[in-house]
C-alpha positions in Angstrom: 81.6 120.9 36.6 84.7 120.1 35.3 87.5 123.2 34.5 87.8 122.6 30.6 86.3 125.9 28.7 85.0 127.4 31.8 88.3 129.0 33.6 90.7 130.7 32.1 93.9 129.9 34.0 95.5 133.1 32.8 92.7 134.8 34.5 92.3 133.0 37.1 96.1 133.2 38.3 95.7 136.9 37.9 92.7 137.4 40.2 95.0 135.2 42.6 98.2 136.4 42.5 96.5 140.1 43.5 95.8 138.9 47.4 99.1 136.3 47.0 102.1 136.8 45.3 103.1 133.9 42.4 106.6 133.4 44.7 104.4 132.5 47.5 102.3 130.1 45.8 105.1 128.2 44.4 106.6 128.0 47.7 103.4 126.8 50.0 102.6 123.4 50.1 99.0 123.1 48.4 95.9 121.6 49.0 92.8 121.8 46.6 89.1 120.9 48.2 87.0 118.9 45.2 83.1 120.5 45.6 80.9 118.1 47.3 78.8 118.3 43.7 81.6 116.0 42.6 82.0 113.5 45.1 79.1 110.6 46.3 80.1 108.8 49.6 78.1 105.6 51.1 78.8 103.4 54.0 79.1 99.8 53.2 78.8 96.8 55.4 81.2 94.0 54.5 82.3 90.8 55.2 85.6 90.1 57.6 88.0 89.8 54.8 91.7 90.1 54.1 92.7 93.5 54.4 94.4 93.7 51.2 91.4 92.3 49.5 88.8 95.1 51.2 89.2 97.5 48.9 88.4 95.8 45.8 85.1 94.6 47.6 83.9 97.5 48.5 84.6 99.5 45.0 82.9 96.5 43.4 79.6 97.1 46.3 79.8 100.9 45.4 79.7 100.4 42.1 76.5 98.8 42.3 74.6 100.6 44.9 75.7 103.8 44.2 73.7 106.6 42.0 73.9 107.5 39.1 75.6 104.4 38.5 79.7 104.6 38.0 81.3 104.6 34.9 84.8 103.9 33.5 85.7 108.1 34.2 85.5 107.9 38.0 87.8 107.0 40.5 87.4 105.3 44.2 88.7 105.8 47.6 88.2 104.1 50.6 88.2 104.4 54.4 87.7 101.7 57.2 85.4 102.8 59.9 85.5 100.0 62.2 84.0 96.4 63.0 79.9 96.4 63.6 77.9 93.6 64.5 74.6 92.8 62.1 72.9 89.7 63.2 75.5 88.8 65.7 77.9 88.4 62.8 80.9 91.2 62.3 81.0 93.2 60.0 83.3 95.7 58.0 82.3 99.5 58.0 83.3 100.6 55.6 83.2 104.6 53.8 83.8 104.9 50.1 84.0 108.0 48.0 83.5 108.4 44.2 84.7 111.4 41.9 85.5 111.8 38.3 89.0 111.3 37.1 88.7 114.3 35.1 88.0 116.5 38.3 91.7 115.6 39.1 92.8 116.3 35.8 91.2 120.0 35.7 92.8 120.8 38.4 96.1 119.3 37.4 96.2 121.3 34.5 95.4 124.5 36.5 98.4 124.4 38.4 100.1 122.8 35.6 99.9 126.7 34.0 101.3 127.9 36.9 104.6 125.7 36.8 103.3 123.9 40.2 101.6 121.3 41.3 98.9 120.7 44.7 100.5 118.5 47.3 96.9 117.4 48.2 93.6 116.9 45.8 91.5 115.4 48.7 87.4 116.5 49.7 87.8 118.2 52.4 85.4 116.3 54.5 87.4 113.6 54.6 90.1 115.4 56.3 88.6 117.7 58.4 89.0 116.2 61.5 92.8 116.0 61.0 93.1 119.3 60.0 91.7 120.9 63.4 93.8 121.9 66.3 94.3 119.8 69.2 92.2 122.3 71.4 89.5 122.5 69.0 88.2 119.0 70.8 88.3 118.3 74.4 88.2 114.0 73.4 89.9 113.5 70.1 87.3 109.7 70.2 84.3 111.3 70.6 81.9 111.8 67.8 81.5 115.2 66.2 79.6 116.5 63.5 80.4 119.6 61.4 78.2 121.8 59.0 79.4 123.7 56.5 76.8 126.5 55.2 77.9 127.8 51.7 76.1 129.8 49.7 74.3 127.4 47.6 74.3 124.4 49.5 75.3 122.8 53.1 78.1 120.5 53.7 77.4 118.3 56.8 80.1 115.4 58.1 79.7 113.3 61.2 83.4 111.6 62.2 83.3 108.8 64.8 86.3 108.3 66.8 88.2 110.8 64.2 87.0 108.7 60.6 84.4 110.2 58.7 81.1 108.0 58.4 78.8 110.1 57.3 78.1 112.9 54.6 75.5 114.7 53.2 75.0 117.3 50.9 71.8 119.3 50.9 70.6 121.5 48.2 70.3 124.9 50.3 72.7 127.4 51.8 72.9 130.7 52.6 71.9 132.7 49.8 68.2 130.8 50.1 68.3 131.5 53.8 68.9 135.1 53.0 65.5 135.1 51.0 63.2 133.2 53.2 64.8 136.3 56.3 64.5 138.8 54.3 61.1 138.0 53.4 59.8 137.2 57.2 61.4 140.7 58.0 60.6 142.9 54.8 63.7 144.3 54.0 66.1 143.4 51.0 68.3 140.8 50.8 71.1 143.1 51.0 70.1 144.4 53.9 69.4 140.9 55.6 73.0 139.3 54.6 74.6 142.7 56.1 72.7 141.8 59.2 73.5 138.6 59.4 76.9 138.9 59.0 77.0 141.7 61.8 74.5 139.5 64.2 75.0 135.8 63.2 73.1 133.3 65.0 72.4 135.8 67.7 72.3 134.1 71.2 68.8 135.0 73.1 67.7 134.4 76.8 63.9 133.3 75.7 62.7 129.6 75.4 62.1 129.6 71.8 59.8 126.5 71.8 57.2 128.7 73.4 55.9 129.9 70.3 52.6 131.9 71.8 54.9 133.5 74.5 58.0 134.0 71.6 55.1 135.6 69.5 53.9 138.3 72.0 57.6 138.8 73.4 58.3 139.8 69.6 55.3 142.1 69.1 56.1 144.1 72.8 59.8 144.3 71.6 59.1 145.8 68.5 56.1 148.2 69.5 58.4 149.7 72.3 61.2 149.7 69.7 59.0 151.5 66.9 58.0 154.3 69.8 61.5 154.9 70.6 62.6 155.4 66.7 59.6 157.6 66.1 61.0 159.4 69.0 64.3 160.2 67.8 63.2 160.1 63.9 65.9 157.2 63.7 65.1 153.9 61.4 63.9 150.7 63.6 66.5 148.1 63.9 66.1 144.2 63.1 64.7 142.7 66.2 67.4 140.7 67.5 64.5 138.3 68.7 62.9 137.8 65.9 66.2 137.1 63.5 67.1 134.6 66.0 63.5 132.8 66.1 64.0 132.5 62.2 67.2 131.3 62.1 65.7 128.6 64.2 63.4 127.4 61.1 66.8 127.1 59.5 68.8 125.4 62.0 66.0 122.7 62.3 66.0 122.3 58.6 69.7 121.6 58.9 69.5 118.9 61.8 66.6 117.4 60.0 69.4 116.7 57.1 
């Protein structure tokens, strides 16, 4: 949503300036991420025209196919994929991304408070791949998608041959993954998001699409498991198995998006 009567700069300076000193920030060079809630990206194919003319084609196509329709408050960008051919004729693919002007101006004010102003007001998807160290890819042309798990929803941005061309936002994250664990495994929430950031996406030797065999494997680990805490008088752990057979659900979920 935009900043106007929800953030007090005042405050929110001061909850900043305890982890990084006011001097610091007015000597970093700044970049500010817009939330994926305020951007809408599409790929367009277009006609083989005149560079300089590409642009105002393909703000005047996503203007018309995008939704909710655009309005005289939001702004356009655009980014040239490449040349595809569609019924042996080329083609311009092309990415264009839409936010609200007044986004830009929020934010503007923000640092305006501050007596300082962002070098960079860009969604970050857009340039991600730039942002990544050389060794982060073994073939800076090869296609590469990246997922971004927040708590409320999931960032996920395929680049081809370092251009973003695709993006989608889905409407779950990590706090409704949380839930549906924590449920499976009946403990609290708490609980689960301790263990998850302690275990992650825990790596098992076990073919997981052998759900009979995953099933029993389960059921032996944790009956052995229960024994040896009863043993002891010490409180059974998560089954490491079992966390990482539910994470699957999520993970497919994900790649399903």
């Amino acid at each position: 949503q935009p900043l106007k009567n929800q953030i007090d700069a005042k405050l929110f300076w001061q909850a900043i300036n305890q982890h990084i000193p006011q001097e610091t920030i007015k000597a970093s060079v700044l970049g500010v991420n817009l939330p994926s809630s305020a951007i809408t990206a599409m790929t367009l194919l277009l006609p083989r025209v005149a560079k300089n003319e590409l642009a105002a084609i393909a703000y005047t196509e996503a203007k018309r196919k995008m939704i909710p329709a655009s309005g005289s408050n939001h702004i356009f960008e655009n980014s040239l994929v490449g040349t595809r051919i569609v019924a042996k004729i080329p083609r311009y693919e092309v990415l264009v991304a839409r936010s609200d002007i007044t986004f830009v101006q929020d934010i503007l004010m923000l640092f305006k408070s501050m007596h300082t102003c962002p070098s960079l007001i860009s969604f970050s998807s857009s340039i991600l791949f730039n942002l990544l160290p050389p060794e982060a890819l073994a073939n800076k042309d090869a296609d590469a998608a990246f997922v971004d798990i927040g708590l409320h929803s999931i960032n996920a941005s395929i680049m081809r041959e370092g251009r973003l061309t695709f993006f989608r936002n889905a409407a779950f994250g990590l706090k409704d993954i949380i839930q549906d664990i924590a449920k499976n495994i009946s403990i609290s929430e708490e609980a689960t998001e301790k263990v998850i950031l302690e275990k992650g996406v825990p790596e098992v030797d076990f073919d997981l699409k052998n759900k009979v065999a995953l099933a029993e494997e389960i059921m032996r680990q944790k009956y052995e498991a229960s024994l040896k805490a009863a043993q002891h008088n010490q409180k059974e752990e998560v089954n490491i198995l079992e966390l990482r057979m539910l994470w699957q659900a999520q993970l497919d979920r994900i790649l399903h998006e």
